[in-house]
C-alpha angles and dihedrals in degrees: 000000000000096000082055092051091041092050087046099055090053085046093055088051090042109037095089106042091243101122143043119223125245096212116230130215122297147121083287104047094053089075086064098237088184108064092026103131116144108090123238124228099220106170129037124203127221092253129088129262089358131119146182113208141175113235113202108219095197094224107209088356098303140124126224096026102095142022147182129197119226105215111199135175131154115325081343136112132180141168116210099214113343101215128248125318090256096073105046101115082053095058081051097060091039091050093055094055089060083049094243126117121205088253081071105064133098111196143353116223117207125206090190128343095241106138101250087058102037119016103112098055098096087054094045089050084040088050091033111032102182092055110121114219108219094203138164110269078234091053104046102079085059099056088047094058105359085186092118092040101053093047087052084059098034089059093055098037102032120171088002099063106081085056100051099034108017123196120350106204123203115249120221117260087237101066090055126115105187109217119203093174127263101070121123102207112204120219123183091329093321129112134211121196109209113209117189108239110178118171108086079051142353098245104049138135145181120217110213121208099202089186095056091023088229113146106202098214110181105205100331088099089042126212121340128143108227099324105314124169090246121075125187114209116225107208104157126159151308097027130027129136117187099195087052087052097056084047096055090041081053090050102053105047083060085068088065095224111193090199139030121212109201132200094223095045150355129281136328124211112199096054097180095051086047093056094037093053093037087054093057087033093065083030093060085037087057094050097035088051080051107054094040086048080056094061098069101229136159110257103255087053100049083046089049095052089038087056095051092049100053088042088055087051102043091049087070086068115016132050122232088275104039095050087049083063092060103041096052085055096036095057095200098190089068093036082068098048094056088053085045088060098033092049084045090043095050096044081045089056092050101044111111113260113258110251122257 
């Protein structure tokens, strides 16, 4: 009961994107994820002098939040999403380590369009003219003119928006290749299969490295830091679809990935084990929205019950700190309202047509 208490507490201070957590003390938190800022190099390729890295944005200042992949082969470079607008200057820094300017690269490669994965495209085109932006048919629309995306953001981060994604620039119509599902790109003798994963969102996909056997996910896999047991789902509006999700998830795991590049955050080892327990883990999200829907509540307090449930579940696996992480990059106020939709979309579907 403690642990509750003690998850409940970081929920309340959480739930409404207001605040940003001073991490505490924990197995985590020795590694100084704060103040974490030279980039590792985590996956080599078979060919020489080529890597592939992950490169930590340090999203508001802090480590383990965000990343992007680097993406290299030979005289290529890519980035699979390059994270929000806001860190920019920190994509800089982490570029040059890997001795690379922006200048250097060929092509950005976009998993969705949401605004933590692909919001500085449109600087890095402005600042880079020949890049060429790999993108979700769905998605493209959006990065031409990103108005009504950014009013659909704007409407669930309000003034809070501009400080934790900055400017989302639209990107030429030009630079644009359109992507269905079902291509394999080739880069410097590389190839990339590209596998259409809707279900965090309508316009996702997931990039396959058959050489390293890496499949880049976005948020299909949802949150985990650096393969932990423990996976926070992300199921925020105005999208989600919990049955195409499964399937995705389906559908990757026949890839037989041997590793899982996440979002949020890092790489995940055991790439069968992630997909099977993020599978239960949306299943169970899907019965738990519902049964909280049934009770008939006013909002604040199903997000509040939501909140506690999924706090109670998370302390058998995370410490204070560690669950506060989470929670700051899970935004589960917005987690519920995508349920909310999904749970309202679906009753909606089924209700008998009206007659005439």
């Amino acid at each position: 009961m403690k642990q509750v208490a003690a998850g409940d507490s970081i929920f309340h201070n959480f739930i409404i994107l207001q605040a940003f957590p001073e991490m505490e003390s924990g197995p985590w938190q020795h590694r100084d994820w704060r103040h974490a800022s030279t980039p590792r190099v985590l996956g080599y390729t078979l060919f020489a002098m080529v890597a592939s890295a992950l490169l930590d944005l340090n999203w508001t200042g802090q480590a383990h939040c965000i990343a992007t992949a680097l993406f290299r082969a030979d005289n290529f470079a890519a980035l699979i999403d390059p994270g929000p607008g806001s860190t920019l200057e920190n994509l800089r820094e982490q570029l040059a380590a890997h001795r690379l300017r922006i200048a250097d690269l060929n092509a950005i490669l976009l998993t969705h369009i949401h605004l933590d994965h692909a919001g500085a495209t449109g600087a890095l085109v402005q600042e880079n003219p020949a890049l060429q932006v790999y993108v979700h048919a769905r998605g493209a629309t959006h990065m031409i003119d990103p108005g009504k995306l950014l009013d659909s953001a704007g409407r669930l981060y309000g003034l809070e928006m501009q400080k934790l994604f900055g400017d989302f620039l639209p990107v030429p119509e030009a630079n644009l290749k359109i992507l269905n599902g079902g291509e394999t790109l080739g880069f410097g003798g590389r190839e990339l299969r590209v596998l259409y994963t809707p279900g965090h969102a309508s316009h996702h996909v997931t990039y396959f490295d058959p050489t390293e056997r890496v499949a880049y996910v976005g948020d299909t896999a949802g949150i985990c830091v650096e393969g932990h047991a423990f996976i926070l789902p992300a199921t925020p509006p105005p999208d989600i679809q919990l049955e195409l999700w499964i399937e995705s998830l389906d559908a990757i795991a026949q890839l037989r990935p041997r590793r899982l590049f996440l979002t949020h955050f890092g790489y995940s080892d055991q790439a069968e084990r992630h997909l099977n327990n993020y599978r239960e883990r949306l299943r169970h999200w899907g019965t738990l929205s519902a049964e909280i829907l049934s009770r008939g509540q006013e909002q604040s307090a199903a997000v509040r019950a939501f909140a506690r449930a999924v706090a109670a579940e998370a302390a058998e696996f995370l410490s204070p700190a560690e669950l506060s992480h989470y929670v700051f990059n899970g935004a589960l106020q917005l987690s519920w309202l995508g349920l909310e939709r999904y749970h309202r979309k679906r009753a909606e579907a089924k209700a008998p047509k009206p007659a005439g």
